[in-house]
N, C-alpha and C positions, 0 to 999 in steps of 0.2 A: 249309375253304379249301384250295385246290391249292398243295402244295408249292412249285411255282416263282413261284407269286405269293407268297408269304409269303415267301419269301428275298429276289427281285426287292423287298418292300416295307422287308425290313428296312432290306436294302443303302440303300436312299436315305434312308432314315430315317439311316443312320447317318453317311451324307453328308452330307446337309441338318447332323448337329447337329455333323460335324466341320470344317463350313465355318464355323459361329456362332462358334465354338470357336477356330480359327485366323487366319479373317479377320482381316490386319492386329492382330494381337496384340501385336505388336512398337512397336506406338502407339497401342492403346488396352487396358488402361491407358496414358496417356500417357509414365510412366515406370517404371523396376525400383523397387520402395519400398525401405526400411532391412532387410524382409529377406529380400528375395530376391537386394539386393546381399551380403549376408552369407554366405547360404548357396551363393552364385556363386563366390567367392572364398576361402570354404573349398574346394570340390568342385576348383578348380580349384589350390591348394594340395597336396589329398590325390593328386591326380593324376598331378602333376608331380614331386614330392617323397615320398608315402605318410603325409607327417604336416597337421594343418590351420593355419592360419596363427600359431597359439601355443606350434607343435614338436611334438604330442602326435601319436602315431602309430598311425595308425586308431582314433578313440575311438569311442565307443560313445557319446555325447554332444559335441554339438559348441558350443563357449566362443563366446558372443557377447557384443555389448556388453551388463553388467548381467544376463547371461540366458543359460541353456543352451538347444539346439534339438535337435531331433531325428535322427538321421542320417543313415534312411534317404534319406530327399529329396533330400540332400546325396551321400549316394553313388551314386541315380542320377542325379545330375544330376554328377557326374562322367563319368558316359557319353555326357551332351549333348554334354558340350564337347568332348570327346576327337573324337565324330563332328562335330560343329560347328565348333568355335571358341569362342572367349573372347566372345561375344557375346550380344547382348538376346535373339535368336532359340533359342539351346542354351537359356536357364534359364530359357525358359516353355515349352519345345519336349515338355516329361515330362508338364507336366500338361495340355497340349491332345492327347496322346498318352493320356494314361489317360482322361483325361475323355473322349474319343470311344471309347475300348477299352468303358468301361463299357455305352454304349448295346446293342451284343448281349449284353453279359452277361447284362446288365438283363432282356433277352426271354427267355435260356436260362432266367435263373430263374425267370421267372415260366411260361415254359413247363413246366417241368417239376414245380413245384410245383402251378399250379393248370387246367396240360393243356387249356389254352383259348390256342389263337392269337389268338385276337380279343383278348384281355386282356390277351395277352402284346404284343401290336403296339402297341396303346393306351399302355399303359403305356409303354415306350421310345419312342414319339413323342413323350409329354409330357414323357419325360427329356432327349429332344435339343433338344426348344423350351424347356426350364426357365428362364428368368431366374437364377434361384438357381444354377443349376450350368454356366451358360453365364461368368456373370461369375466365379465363382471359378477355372473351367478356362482363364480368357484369362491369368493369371498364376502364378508359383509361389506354390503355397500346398498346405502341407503333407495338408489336409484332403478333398482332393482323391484325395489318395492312400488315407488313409487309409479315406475310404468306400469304394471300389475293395476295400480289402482286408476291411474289414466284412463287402461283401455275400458276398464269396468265402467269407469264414468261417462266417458264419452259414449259410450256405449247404449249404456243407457239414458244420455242427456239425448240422443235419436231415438229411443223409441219413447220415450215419454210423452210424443205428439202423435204416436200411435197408437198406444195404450192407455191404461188407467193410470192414478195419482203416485202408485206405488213405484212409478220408474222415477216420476219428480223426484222425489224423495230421496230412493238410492243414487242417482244422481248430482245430487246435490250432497249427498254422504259422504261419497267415493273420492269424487273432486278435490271438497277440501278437507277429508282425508289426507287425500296427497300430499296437501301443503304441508300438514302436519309429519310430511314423512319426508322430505329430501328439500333443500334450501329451493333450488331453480321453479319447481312449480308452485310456489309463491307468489311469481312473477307471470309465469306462463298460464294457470288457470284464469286469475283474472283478465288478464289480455283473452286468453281465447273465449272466454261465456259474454265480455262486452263487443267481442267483435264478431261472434257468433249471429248474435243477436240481433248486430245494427245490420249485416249484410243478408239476412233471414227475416228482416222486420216483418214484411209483408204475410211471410208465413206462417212467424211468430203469433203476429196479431190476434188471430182470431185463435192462439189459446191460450190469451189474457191471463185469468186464473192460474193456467198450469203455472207462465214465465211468473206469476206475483208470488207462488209459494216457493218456487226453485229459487230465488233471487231471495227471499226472506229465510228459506232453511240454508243459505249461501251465509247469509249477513250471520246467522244465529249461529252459525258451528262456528264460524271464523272469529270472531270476536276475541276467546279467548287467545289465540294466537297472533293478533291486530296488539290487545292488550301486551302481551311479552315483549313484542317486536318494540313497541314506542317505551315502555315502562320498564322494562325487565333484562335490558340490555341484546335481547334476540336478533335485533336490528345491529347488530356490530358487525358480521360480517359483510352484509349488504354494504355499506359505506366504506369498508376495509378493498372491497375490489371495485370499485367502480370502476368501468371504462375510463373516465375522466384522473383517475389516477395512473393509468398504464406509465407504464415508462418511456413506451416510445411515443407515446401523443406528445407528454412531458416535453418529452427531449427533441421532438423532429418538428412539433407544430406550437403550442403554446409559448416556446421562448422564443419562436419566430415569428409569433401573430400578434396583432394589435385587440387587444381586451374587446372590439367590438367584432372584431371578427372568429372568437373563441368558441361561440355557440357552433356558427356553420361548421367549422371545419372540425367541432366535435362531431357532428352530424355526418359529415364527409370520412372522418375517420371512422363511425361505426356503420359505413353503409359498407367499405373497406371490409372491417372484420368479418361483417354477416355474408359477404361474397366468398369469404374463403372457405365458408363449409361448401366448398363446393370442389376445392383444391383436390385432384387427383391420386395427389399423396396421401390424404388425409382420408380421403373414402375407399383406397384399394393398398396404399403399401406402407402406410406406418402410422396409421390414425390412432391403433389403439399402444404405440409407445411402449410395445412389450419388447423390444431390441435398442439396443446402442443409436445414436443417431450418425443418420446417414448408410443404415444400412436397408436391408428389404428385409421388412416384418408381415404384419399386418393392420387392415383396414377395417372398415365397420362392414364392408362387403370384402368377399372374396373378388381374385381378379376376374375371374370367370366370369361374377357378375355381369360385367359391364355392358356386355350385349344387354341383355334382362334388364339393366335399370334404363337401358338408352329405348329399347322397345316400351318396355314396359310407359315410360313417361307418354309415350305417342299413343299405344293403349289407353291410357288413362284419361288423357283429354279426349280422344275420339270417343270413347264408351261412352254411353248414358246410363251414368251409376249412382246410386242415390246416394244422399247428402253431399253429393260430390263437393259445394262447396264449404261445408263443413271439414272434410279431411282438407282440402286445400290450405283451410285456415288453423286447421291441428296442423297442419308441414310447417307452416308459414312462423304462423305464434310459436310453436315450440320451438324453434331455436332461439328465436328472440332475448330470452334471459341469459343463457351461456352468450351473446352477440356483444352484452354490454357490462361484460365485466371486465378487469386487466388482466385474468389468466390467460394463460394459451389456448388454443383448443382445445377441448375435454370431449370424448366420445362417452363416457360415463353419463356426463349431464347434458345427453341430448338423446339418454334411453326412452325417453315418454314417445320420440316419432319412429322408433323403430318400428312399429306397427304399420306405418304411411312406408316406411321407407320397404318393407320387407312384403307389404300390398301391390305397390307398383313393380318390385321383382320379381313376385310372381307372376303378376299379366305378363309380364315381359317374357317370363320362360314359357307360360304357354303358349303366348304368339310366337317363338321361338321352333318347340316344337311343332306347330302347325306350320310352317315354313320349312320346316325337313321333309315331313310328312309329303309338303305339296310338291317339291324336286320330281320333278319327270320320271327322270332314269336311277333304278335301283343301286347303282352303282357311286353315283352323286351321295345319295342318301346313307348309303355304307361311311363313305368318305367323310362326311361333314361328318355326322355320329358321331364315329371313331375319333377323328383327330380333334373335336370337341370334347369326348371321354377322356383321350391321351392326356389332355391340356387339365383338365378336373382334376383326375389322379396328381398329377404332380402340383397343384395346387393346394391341394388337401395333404400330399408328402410333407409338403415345405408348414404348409397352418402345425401339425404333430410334430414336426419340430422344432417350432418357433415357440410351442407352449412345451414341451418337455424339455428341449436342452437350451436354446436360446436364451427365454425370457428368466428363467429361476436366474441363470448365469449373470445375465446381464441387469437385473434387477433387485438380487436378492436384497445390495443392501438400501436399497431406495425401501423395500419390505419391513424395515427393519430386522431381517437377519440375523442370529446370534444374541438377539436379547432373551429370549426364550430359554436359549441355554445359558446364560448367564445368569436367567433369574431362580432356574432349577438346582444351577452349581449353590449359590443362594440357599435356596431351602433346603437343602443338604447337608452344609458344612456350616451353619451360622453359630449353630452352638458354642460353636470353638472359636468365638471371635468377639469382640465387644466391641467394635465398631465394622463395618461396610461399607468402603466409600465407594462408589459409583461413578468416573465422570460420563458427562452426557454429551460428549461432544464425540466423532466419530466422523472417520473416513478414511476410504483408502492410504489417500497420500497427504491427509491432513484435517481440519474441523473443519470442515465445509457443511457438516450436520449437525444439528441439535437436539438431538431424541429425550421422548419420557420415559427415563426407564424405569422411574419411580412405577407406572403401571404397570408393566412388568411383573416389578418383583410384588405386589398387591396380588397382581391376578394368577401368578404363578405358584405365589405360597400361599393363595386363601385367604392372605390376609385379612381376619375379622372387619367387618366394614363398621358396626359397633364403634370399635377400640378408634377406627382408624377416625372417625365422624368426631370424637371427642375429646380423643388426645390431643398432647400440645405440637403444634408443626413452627418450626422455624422457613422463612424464607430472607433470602436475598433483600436488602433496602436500598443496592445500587444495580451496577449492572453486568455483573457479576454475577454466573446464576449459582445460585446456593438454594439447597431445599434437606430440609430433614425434619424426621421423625422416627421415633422409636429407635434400632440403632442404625436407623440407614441415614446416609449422609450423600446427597447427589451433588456434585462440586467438581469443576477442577484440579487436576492431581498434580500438585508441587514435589514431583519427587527431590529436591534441595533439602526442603523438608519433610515429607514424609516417609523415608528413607529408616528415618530413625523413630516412628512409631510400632509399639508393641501393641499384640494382639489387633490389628489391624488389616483387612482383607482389602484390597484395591482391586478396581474392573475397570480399564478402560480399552485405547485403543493402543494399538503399537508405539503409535508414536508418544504418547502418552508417559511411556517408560523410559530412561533410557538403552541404550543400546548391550553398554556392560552390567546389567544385573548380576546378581551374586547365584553363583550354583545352584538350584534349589528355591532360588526366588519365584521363579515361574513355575506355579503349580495347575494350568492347566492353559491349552490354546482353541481358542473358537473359531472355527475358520465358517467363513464363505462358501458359497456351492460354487463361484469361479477359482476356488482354492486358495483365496486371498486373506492374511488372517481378520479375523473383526475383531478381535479383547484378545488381550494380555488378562489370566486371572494370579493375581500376584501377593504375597503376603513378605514383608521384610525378614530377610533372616539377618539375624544377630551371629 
């Protein structure tokens, strides 16, 4: 291929997958969820002040509700808003920025690892069309970043046995970087550099040196994050999801197993889990959970794929491709940590092998098309084409509407939906009010949710992070959730009694109200993009 057609093709490739990526981001997702309000208003705390909204200054983890987070996301997304503003646009504006950064990466490496432009193009085109990486790059999501810094590591942790000290070094940056940037490669960096290593020993060996400095700038950056995880409560989440706390190990194997037998059939049950990334549903019709269950959505591949990933895998073991067993053991290790937690499956935190996975799709499509190509008779080759284009096209119909009208419809209020406009009705109308009660409980056809709206209304009205770091906060002593400051009050709404307070604004859910309010009570409605309402905005009239 001629040089200036391979650039000319990246370039639009990288366009095509930065417009997927950006288009309208800022409303679909419909709205910021619980945490990207979070980590919005820390970044914008740290910024203002240099400490995050709990006083702590520059932390190397950052305090959420019930939950630590990771910081780097948070300290660039300090950069958004300093160039932005305080808005929806800065705190999704990093990851539609990395997520399009990625797609030449994507080609450098595969160019220079496997020295085929055609493979290399392939590949970054199915990166920029990904479902999987198109929907996580439309919002802040830590994971995002963090495969970003994967492929940079891994990347360089192969050529640093073919070059000079300076690939050690970024390699060993990038890596535990990572850790520092999304919960799962925590787990999964360490696993893949010690299993790297012991199945490489031989090759490893003779360069001594290079493995003693990557392993010691390994130990040196991580430390500070070793320290948080044991001392600094960072390690909460870890323990909060173990596998061993699943509900269904719980419930279907440990009250039926004798305490000597609890090890194995933990064992047996995460051999269990880690087979289901392999579930058909999960990799072609509802992995990534943007539709109602039990309907057809999508997967981390399109269905089209399927040929491609099933060629593609026979491709790959037959090739003689370098590090081969290196990527084997980035497939292998990276699910590993999403394998042994109680969540469900997560396509989010299993972005770091999208690289492995989106590598063997494309061997696959080229051996693919090499197999059209080779059909005898012209007519054959019209045939397959065609009714393989027919099948694409409506595949890609169904993806455009599964992310324009399906998913806002069927997810808005998982988004948290409607707090946005509730926290804007908020900064509008407070003046006129000497208290704000807020309840935080919400849903459809009842509290089945517990949202923070308190961050909300902080990241909506600007709230001084100063004022907010130093004043006095009430919370709940039982369990009963109660939180206030300044005149916000986030509580459950007793209309028995609150019926009869003056100057008083209430926001909650429908049900929240009752039914007969008074003419003129309800002064405004937030609906849903499924047309459903989310809050009653409500003030008692006398």
């Amino acid at each position: 291929m001629r040089k200036h057609f391979v650039l000319i093709t990246l370039i639009l490739i990288t366009l095509l997958g930065g417009f997927l990526r950006f288009y309208k981001n800022t409303e679909n997702p419909p709205s910021l969820n619980g945490d990207e309000i979070s980590f919005a208003y820390t970044a914008y705390s740290i910024l203002n002040t240099g400490r995050d909204e709990y006083g702590k200054f520059l932390p190397i983890t950052f305090q959420a509700v019930g939950d630590y987070k990771n910081p780097i996301p948070g300290y660039i997304m300090a950069i958004s808003i300093k160039l932005f503003g305080l808005n929806d646009f800065a705190v999704r504006f990093q990851n539609f920025f990395i997520g399009t950064l990625i797609i030449p990466s994507f080609f450098l490496f595969l160019f220079k690892i496997f020295k085929e432009k055609r493979l290399a193009l392939v590949g970054s085109f199915f990166l920029a069309i990904s479902s999987w990486h198109i929907f996580y790059s439309r919002m802040e999501y830590e994971y995002i970043i963090a495969s970003f810094f994967v492929l940079l590591g891994i990347w360089f942790f192969m050529k640093m046995f073919d070059g000079g000290r300076k690939w050690t070094f970024l390699s060993a940056f990038f890596l535990i970087l990572t850790m520092y940037t999304a919960p799962a490669p925590r787990l999964f960096v360490p696993v893949f550099i010690v299993t790297s290593l012991i199945f490489n020993f031989r090759k490893f060996k003779t360069h001594r040196n290079k493995i003693i400095i990557f392993v010691s700038t390994c130990v040196i950056l991580g430390l500070p994050l070793v320290y948080a995880t044991l001392f600094q409560g960072a390690g909460t989440r870890l323990t909060m999801v173990l596998i061993s706390n699943d509900v269904e190990f719980q419930r279907y194997i440990l009250l039926n197993s004798h305490s000597f037998f609890d090890f194995p059939m933990l064992i047996f049950f995460w051999i269990k889990r880690y087979l289901s990334y392999l579930d058909p549903n999960f990799l072609f019709i509802n992995g990534l959970n943007m539709t109602v269950p039990g309907t057809f959505g999508l997967g981390v591949l399109y269905l089209f794929e399927l040929p491609f990933l099933l060629l593609g895998i026979i491709e790959f073991i037959k090739r003689k491709i370098p590090y081969k067993s290196i990527f084997v053991i980035w497939l292998l290790t990276g699910i590993f940590p999403d394998s042994i937690t109680n969540n469900q499956i997560h396509a989010g935190r299993l972005l770091h092998i999208a690289p492995i996975i989106i590598l063997i799709t494309a061997l696959g499509a080229i051996r693919f098309c090499k197999w059209i190509v080779s059909l005898s008779k012209v007519y054959q080759r019209f045939i397959v084409a065609f009714g393989f284009s027919f099948v694409a096209v409506l595949v890609f119909i169904h993806a455009f509407l599964t992310f324009a009208v399906h998913f806002p419809r069927a997810k808005g209020e998982s988004f948290d939906e409607g707090l946005k406009q509730a926290a804007l009705y908020i900064r509008d109308h407070q003046e006129s009010y000497n208290e704000i009660v807020f309840d935080p409980r919400r849903g459809i056809e009842g509290p089945y949710l517990v949202s923070n709206p308190y961050l909300y209304v902080l990241f909506y009205t600007k709230y001084d992070p100063k004022t907010y770091q130093t004043e006095t906060k009430i919370h709940s002593k039982d369990s009963t959730y109660y939180f206030k400051f300044n005149k916000y009050t986030f509580r459950q709404i007793d209309w028995t009694v609150d019926q009869d307070k003056k100057g008083v604004l209430f926001i909650g859910s429908p049900w929240s109200f009752p039914k007969d309010l008074k003419e003129g009570e309800i002064l405004e409605k937030i609906y849903l993009s499924n047309g459903y309402p989310a809050f009653y905005i409500v003030s008692p009239k006398w």
